[in-house]
N, C-alpha and C positions, 0 to 999 in steps of 0.2 A: 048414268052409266054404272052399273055393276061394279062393285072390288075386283070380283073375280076376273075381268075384262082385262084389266089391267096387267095379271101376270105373264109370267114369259119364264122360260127355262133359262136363259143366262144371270138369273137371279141365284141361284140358287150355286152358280157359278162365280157368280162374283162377289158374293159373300164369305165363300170361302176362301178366295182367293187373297180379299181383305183381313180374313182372320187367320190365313196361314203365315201371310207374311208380316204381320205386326208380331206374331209368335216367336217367327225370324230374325226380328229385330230385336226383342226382348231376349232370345233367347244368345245372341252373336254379341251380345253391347260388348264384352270384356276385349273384345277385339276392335271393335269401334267407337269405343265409349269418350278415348282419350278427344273425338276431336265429335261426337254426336251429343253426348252426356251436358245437361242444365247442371249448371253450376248450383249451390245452395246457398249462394250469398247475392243478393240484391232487395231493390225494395218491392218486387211481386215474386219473390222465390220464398214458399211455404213448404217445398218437401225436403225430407228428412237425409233421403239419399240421393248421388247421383245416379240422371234416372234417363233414357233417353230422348230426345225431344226433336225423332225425326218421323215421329209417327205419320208426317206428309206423305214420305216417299211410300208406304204401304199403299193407304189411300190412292194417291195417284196412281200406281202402279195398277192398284184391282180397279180402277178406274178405265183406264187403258185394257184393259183385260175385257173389262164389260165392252167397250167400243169393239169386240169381234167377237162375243156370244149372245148378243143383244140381237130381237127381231127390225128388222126394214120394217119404218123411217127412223124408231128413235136411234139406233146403230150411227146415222149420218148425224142426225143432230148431235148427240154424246159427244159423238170424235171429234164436232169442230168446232164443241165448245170446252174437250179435253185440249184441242191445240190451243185454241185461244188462252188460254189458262195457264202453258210453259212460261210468260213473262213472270208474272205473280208468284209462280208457285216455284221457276228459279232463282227471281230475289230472295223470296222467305227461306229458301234452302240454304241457300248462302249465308244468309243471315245465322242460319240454326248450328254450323259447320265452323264461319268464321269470327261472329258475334261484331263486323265491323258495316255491315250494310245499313248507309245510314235511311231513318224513318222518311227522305225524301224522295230518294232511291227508291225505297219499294213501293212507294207513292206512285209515284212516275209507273212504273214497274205494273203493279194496276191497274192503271189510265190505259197503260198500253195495251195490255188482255185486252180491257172493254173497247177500247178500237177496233183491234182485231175478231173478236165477236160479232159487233158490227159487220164488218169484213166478209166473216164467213158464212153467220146466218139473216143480213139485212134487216135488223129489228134495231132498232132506238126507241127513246123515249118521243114521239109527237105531242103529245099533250100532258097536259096535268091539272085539267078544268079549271086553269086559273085565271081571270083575263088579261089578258096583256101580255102574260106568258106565253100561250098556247101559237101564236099568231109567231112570236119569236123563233118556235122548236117546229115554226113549218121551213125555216132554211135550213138545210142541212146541216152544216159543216158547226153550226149552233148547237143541233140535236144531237151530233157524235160527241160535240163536245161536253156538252151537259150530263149526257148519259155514261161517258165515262169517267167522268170524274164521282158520277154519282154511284157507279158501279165500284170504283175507288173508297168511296168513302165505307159502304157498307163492308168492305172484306178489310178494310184496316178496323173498323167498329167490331167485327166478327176478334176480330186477332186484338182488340183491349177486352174482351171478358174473358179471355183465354188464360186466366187465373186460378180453377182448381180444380180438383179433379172432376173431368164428367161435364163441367160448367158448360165450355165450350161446342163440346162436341154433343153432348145432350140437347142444348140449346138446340142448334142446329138441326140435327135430326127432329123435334119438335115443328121449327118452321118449314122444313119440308113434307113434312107432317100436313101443313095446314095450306102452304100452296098448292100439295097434291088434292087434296081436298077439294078445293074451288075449282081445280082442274078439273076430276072427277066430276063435279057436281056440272060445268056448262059444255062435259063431253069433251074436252082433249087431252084424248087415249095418249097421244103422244108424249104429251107434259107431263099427266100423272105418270108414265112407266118411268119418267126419268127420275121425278122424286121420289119413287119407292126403289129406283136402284139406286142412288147414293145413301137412302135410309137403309139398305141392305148393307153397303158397304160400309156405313158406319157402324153398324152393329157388331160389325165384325171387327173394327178397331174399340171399340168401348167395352168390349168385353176384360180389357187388358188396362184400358183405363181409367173406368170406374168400376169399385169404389178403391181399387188399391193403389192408382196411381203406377203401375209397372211402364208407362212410356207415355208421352205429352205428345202433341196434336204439333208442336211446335210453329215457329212464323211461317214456315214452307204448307202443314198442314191448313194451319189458320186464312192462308191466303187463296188456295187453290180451293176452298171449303166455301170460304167469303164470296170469289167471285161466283163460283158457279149458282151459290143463294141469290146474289144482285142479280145475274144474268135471268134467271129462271123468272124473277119478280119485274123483272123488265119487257120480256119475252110473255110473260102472260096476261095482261092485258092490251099488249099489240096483237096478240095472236086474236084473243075473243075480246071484244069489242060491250059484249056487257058487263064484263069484270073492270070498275072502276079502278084507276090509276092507284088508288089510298087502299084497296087493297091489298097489296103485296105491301107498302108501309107500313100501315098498321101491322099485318104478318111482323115483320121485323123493326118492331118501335121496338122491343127489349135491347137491344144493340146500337141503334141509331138512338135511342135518347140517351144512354152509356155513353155514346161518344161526343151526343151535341153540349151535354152535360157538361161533360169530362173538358173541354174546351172552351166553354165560357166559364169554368171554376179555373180552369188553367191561367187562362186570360187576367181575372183577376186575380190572383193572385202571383202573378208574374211572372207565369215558371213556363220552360220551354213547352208547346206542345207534343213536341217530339219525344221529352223524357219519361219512363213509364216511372208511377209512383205508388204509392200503398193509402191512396185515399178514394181508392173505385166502388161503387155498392158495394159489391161483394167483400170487398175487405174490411167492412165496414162490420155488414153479417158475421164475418168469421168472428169480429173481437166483441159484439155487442149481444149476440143470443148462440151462436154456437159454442165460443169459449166459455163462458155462465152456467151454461145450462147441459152442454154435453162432455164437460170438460174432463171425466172421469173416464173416455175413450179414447182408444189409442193415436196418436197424433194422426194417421196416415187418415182413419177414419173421421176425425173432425173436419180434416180438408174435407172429404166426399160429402158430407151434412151440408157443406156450403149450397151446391147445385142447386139439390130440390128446391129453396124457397126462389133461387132466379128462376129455374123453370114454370114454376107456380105463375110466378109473373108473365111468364115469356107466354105461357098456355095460355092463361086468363086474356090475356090482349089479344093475343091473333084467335082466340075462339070468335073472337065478338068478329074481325073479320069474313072468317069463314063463312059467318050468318049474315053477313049484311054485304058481301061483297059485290053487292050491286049499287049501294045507294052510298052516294058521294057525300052527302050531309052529314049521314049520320059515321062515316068511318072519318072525318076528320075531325068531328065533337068527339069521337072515341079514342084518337091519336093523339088531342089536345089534353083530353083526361089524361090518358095514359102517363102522359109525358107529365104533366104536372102532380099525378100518384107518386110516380117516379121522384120528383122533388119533397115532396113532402115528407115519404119515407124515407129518404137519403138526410135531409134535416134532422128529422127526427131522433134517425141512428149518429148521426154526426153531435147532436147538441148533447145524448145520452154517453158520447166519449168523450169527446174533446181531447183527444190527446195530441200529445207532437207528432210532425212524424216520423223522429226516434223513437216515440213511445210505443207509436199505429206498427212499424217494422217488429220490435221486440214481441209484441203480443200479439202476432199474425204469428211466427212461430211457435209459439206455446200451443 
């Protein structure tokens, strides 16, 4: 199927709408700031000022926006997976506003989107060519539950690399980058227009948050961004039936092995899973080759230097899906690499610091 097939005039509407109203944001904080504004003190807070971190409500908002300039069918799909999406992206807002919503909560919170997703658009996960499992995700109430927790887990993974400028939401636009893609490539017009309009509408928040950091994606952004990624990587291999289950994984191993990671280093180490800390790749990047090597640059701009080499990763993985997202063999020897690159570089940069982490907080600021 053609690029060209894929556009539609409310694109070009909901781009701006996304990049009008993050301008809105940035531009009203002094008015809002007291109760929107990230603090500068914790062990993942690297900016220099208080900065707004409701960049959700924009997004959501041109979100909604595109749900009535958008062409019939994707108009129906958008909107009922913009409503499915109010749990997630009203916990994370809560979250952004009150700083009290605990990480269970918006767990649950999650779970519950991906229910209702199900709900609206009838897709779960049924299989994952595994045996023994596959036969399990033929009862339902298995499948809804499987699928939303797994819908869960990838928009909380999305919301732990939500660490520096650009990271997050760059990331992101990237994997919808490469789900559009497989879409494109086995013909569903549908699926690709919806990941080139959320890549519309991020463009238009990233313009404000990379590379200067002027407003954050915050828990509200990070969740409603999260699910609609799971939803779409769920939704497209039930829709086409030759797009292997592994690849929409593989798509998003940069995030999913960040978080499988981030929980068995937790584990051992004994520290709550729940509590965010300054030991994730990327903070690891900032203190090990950004701080060294580009250190002579303005703080605001060292954070942005972060992105690119997670992106590099995040491209490099889901390119190999793109191309192979028919053959099951070969995209889970490519999710096993991935994920164990993943370790070896996270080692690597770990044994090259070794600091406390008092030491990892103080030198993430510099």
């Amino acid at each position: 199927m053609p690029l060209l097939d894929i556009l539609h005039d409310g694109l070009i509407i909901s781009g701006l709408t996304s990049l009008g109203l993050t301008c809105v944001v940035v531009m009203t904080q002094q008015w809002h700031g007291k109760h929107s504004h990230d603090t500068v003190e914790g062990p993942q807070k690297f900016h220099v000022d208080p900065t707004p971190r409701i960049g959700g409500v924009a997004i959501f908002l041109a979100l909604v926006v595109a749900c009535f300039v958008s062409p019939q069918p994707l108009s129906r799909l958008l909107c009922s997976m913009v409503i499915a999406s109010v749990p997630a992206f009203a916990a994370g807002l809560l979250e952004d506003l009150t700083k009290r919503v605990s990480a269970f909560s918006r767990l649950l919170s999650t779970m519950l989107s991906g229910v209702a997703a199900w709900w609206l658009t009838g897709y779960t996960i049924t299989h994952l060519e595994i045996m023994g499992v596959d036969s399990l995700l033929l009862y339902l109430p298995l499948s809804i539950a499987f699928t939303a927790f797994a819908v869960a887990g990838v928009a909380h993974a999305i919301n732990m690399i939500d660490g520096f400028n650009g990271l997050a939401s760059g990331t992101i636009m990237l994997l919808f980058v490469a789900l559009g893609l497989i879409a494109l490539e086995v013909g569903d017009r549908e699926l690709a227009q919806l990941c080139l309009t959320i890549v519309v509408i991020l463009t238009g928040f990233i313009v404000f948050n990379f590379p200067f950091g002027k407003i954050f994606l915050g828990d509200g952004g990070a969740y409603v961004l999260g699910f609609l990624l799971a939803w779409v990587a769920v939704m497209l291999p039930m829709r086409n039936p030759q797009v292997s289950v592994w690849a929409p994984l593989l798509v998003c191993a940069y995030p999913v092995n960040e978080a499988l990671f981030t929980m068995g280093r937790r584990y051992v180490q004994k520290v709550s899973l729940g509590l965010p800390d300054s030991e994730h790749l990327h903070s690891l990047i900032k203190i090990k080759i950004v701080r060294p090597y580009f250190g002579h640059l303005r703080l605001k701009i060292r954070n942005s230097l972060v992105a690119p080499f997670c992106w590099t990763y995040a491209a490099l993985v889901s390119s190999v899906a793109v191309w192979q997202y028919r053959h099951t063999d070969i995209l889970i020897a490519a999710w096993l690499i991935s994920f164990f690159l993943y370790i070896f570089i996270y080692i690597n940069l770990k044994r090259a610091s070794n600091p406390s982490l008092k030491e990892n907080q103080q030198l993430l600021q510099q």
